[in-house]
C-alpha positions in Angstrom: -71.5 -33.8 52.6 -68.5 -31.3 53.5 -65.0 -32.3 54.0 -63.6 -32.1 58.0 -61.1 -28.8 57.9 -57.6 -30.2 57.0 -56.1 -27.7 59.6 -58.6 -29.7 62.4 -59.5 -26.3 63.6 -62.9 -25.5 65.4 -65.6 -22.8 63.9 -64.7 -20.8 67.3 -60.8 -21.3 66.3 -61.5 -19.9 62.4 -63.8 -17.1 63.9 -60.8 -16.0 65.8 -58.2 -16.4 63.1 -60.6 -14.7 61.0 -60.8 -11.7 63.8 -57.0 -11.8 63.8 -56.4 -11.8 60.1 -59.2 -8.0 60.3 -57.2 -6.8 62.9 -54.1 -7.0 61.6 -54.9 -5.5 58.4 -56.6 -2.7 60.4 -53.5 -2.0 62.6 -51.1 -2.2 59.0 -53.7 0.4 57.4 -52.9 2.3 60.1 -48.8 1.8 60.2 -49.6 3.1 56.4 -51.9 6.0 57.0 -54.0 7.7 60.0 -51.5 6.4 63.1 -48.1 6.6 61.2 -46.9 9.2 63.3 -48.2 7.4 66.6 -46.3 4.1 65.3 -43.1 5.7 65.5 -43.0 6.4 69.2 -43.1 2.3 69.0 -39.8 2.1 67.2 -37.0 1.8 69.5 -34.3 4.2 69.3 -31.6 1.8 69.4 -32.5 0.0 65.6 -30.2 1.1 62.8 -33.2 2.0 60.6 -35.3 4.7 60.2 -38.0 5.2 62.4 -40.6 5.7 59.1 -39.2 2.8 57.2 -39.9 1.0 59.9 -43.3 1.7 60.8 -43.6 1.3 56.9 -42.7 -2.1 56.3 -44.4 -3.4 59.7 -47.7 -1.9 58.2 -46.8 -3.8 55.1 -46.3 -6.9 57.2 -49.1 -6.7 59.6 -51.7 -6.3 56.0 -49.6 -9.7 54.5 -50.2 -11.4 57.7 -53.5 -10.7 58.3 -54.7 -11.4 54.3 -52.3 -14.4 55.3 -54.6 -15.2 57.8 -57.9 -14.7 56.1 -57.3 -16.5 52.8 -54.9 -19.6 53.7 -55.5 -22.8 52.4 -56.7 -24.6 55.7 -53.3 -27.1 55.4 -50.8 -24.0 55.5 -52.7 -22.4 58.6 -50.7 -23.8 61.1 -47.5 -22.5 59.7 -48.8 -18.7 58.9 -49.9 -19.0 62.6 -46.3 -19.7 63.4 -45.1 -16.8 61.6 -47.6 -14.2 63.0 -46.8 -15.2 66.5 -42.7 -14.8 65.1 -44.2 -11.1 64.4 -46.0 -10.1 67.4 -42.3 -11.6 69.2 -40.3 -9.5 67.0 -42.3 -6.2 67.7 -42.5 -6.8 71.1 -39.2 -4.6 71.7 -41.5 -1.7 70.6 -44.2 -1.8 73.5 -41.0 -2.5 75.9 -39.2 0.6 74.2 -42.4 2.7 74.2 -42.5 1.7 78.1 -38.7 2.8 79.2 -38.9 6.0 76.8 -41.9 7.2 78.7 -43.4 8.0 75.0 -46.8 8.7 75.0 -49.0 7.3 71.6 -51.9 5.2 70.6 -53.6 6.2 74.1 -50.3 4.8 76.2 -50.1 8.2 78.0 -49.0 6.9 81.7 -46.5 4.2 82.6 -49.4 2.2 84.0 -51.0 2.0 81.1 -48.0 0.9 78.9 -47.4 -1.6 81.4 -50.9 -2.4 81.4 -49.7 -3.7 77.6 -47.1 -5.6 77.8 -49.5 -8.6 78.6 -51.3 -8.3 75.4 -48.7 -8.9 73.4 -48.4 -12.8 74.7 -51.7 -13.1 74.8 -51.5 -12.3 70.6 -49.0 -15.1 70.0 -51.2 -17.2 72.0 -53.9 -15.8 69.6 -52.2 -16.6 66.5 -51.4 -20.1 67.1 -54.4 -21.6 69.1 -56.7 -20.3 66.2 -54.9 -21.7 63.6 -54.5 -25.0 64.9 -50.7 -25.1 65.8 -51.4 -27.3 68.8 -53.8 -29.4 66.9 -52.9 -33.1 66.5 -53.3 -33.3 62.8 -53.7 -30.3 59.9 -50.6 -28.4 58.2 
């Protein structure tokens, strides 16, 4: 007989988290390699850092995360969920900064469609945390 998941989560919740966890690592191989360039328009001007060092080390971030996601013990879930949906928050600046520079990248080529954005990026923190159980009575 198998165990109950510690983290109380639901098969639809782990295929999600699971779906999260690829996508991340996706969009940080990207950061890394074949939409470096496109990352940067992300970056807002007004960060003391280099534009490349940080596209950089969110592409190293997003692949953590996402491995993060995929490979957690199911009594730490809750807590990586916390901390992606602290990511998505932090780099939220970026789709606002991409939308008042006008800067077109990763298909955002009109204001409408870079307001058309903004949305998704609650929508991921929701994402992170409802599929990794934070809301769930018991689990770590």
């Amino acid at each position: 007989m198998t165990q109950p998941d510690p983290s109380g989560t639901t098969p639809a919740q782990n295929a999600a988290r699971l779906l999260l966890g690829s996508a991340l690592i996706f969009a940080g191989v990207g950061h890394l390699t074949f939409a470096r360039q496109e990352f940067q328009a992300q970056v807002p001007d007004s960060l003391p850092f280099d534009q490349d060092g940080v596209v950089l080390a969110s592409g190293v971030a997003e692949i953590a995360l996402g491995a993060t996601l995929i490979g957690i013990p199911a009594k730490r879930r809750r807590t990586a969920g916390a901390v992606a949906a602290a990511f998505f928050v932090a780099v939220f600046p970026g789709n606002i900064s991409q939308l008042l520079t006008h800067s077109d990248s990763l298909g955002l080529d009109t204001d409408t469609k870079r307001w058309l954005r903004l949305p998704g990026q609650p929508l991921l923190i929701a994402w992170a945390l409802w599929s990794t159980g934070f809301f769930n009575k018991k689990g770590g």
